[in-house]
C-alpha positions in Angstrom: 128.5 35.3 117.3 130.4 32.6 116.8 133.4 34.7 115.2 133.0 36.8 118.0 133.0 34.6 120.8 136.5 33.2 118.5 138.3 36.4 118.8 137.0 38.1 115.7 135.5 41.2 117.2 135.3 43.3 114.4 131.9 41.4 113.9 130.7 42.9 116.7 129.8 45.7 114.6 127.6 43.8 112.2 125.7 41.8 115.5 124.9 45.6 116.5 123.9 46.2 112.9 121.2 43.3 113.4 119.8 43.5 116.4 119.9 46.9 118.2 116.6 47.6 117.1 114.9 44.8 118.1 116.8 44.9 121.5 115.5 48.6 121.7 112.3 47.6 121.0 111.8 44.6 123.5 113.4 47.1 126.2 111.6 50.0 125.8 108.2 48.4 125.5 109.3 46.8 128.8 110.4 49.9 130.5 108.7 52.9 128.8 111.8 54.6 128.8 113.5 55.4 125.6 117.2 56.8 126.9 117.0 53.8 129.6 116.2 51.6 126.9 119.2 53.0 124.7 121.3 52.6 128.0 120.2 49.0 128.3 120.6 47.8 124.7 124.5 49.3 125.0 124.8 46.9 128.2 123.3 44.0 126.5 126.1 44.5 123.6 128.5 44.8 126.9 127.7 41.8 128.1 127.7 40.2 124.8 131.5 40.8 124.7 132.3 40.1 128.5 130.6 36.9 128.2 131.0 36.1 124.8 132.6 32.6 126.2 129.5 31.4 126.9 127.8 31.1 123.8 128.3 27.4 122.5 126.6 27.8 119.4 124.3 25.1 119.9 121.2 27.1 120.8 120.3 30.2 118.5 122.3 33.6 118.9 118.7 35.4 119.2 117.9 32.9 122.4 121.4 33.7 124.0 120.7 37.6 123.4 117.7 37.8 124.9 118.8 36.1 128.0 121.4 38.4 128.5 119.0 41.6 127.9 116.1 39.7 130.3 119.4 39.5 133.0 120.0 43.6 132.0 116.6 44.4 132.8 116.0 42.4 135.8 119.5 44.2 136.9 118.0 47.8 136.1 114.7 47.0 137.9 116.6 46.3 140.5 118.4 48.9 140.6 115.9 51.4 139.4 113.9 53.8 142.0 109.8 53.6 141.2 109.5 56.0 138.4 106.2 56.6 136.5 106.3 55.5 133.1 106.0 57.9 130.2 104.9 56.6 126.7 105.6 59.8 124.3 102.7 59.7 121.1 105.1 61.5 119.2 106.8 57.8 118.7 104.1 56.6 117.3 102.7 59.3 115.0 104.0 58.2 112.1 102.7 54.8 112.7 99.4 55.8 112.8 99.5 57.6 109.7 99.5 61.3 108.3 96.4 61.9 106.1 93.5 61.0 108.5 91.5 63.6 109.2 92.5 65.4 112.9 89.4 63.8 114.8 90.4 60.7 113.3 94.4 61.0 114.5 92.9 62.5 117.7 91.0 59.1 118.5 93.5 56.8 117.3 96.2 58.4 119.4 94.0 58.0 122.4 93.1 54.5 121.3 96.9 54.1 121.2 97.5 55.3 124.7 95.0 53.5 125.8 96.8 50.7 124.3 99.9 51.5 125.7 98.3 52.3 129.5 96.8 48.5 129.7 100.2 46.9 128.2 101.9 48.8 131.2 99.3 47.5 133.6 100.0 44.0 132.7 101.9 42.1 135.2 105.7 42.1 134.0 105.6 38.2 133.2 102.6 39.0 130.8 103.6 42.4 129.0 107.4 40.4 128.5 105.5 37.3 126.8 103.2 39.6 124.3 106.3 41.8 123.8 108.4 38.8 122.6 105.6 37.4 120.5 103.8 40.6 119.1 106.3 43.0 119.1 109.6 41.2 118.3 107.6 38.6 116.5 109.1 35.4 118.2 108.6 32.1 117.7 106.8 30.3 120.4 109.3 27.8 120.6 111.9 30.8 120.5 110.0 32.1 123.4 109.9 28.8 125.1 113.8 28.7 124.8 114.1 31.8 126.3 112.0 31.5 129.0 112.7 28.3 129.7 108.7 27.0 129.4 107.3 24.7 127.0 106.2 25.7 123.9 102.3 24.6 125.1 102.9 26.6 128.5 103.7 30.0 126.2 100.7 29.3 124.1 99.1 29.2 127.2 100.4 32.3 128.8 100.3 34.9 125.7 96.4 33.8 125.4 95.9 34.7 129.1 98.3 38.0 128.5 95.9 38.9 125.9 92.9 38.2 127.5 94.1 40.5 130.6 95.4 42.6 127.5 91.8 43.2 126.0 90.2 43.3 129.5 92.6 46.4 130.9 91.9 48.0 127.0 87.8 47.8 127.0 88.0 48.9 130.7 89.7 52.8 129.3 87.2 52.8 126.8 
């Protein structure tokens, strides 16, 4: 980023390379939405140029780029009319594996949108926390950075997320 923020944007490219997936992923688990999602990731790159000026360096890149996608999202929610959130299970099929028997797939798809129901239910602040740390596999003290906490307050908060996590899951069982 540092080449980029320099004047070297052909390295653009290779940032996009690195981290559209990820920014996908943090999105869409946060919105349900997979075109918004794509929509919001290309505005995170956006801003990455516009205000390429403003990354020093000192922090990490990942840090700085999911500052600016928090800032995209809180802009789209903003923005955004109440819409009802739609997970698709085709998504996930593959993740859940091919050779099971079909009462098997059957109840691990509903397990999963079960899953996926509670981690929509969460409050924003929680479903954001176990999305950075589960899904996106951060750091704690990557987290903290990002969210401006202590490392011991986001210990703190992704055990309570997962607590309200587990309660909201056994509760659709």
């Amino acid at each position: 980023m540092t080449q980029v923020r320099d004047g070297n944007l052909e390295k653009m490219g290779l940032l996009f390379e690195r981290y559209h997936r990820p920014l996908f992923g943090f999105l869409y688990h946060m919105t349900g939405q997979a075109d918004a999602s794509e929509d919001l990731v290309q505005n995170v790159f956006y801003r990455m140029l516009k205000y390429r000026h403003t990354f020093t360096g000192e922090g990490e890149f990942r840090t700085w780029m999911y500052h600016l996608a928090r800032n995209v999202l809180a802009d789209h929610v903003r923005k955004a009319k109440p819409s009802a959130r739609h997970y698709d299970l085709a998504d996930f099929v593959d993740r859940i594996g091919g050779g099971a028997p079909a009462d098997e797939r059957m109840q691990k798809e509903q397990e999963l949108a079960s899953l996926h129901d509670a981690l929509r239910k969460l409050s924003p602040d929680h479903r954001e926390i176990l999305i950075l740390s589960r899904f996106q596999e951060l750091k704690y003290e990557e987290i903290a950075r990002i969210l401006n906490l202590t490392e011991g307050a986001v210990k703190v908060r992704v055990h309570r997320a997962m607590n309200e996590l587990k309660t909201l899951f056994l509760k659709r069982q």
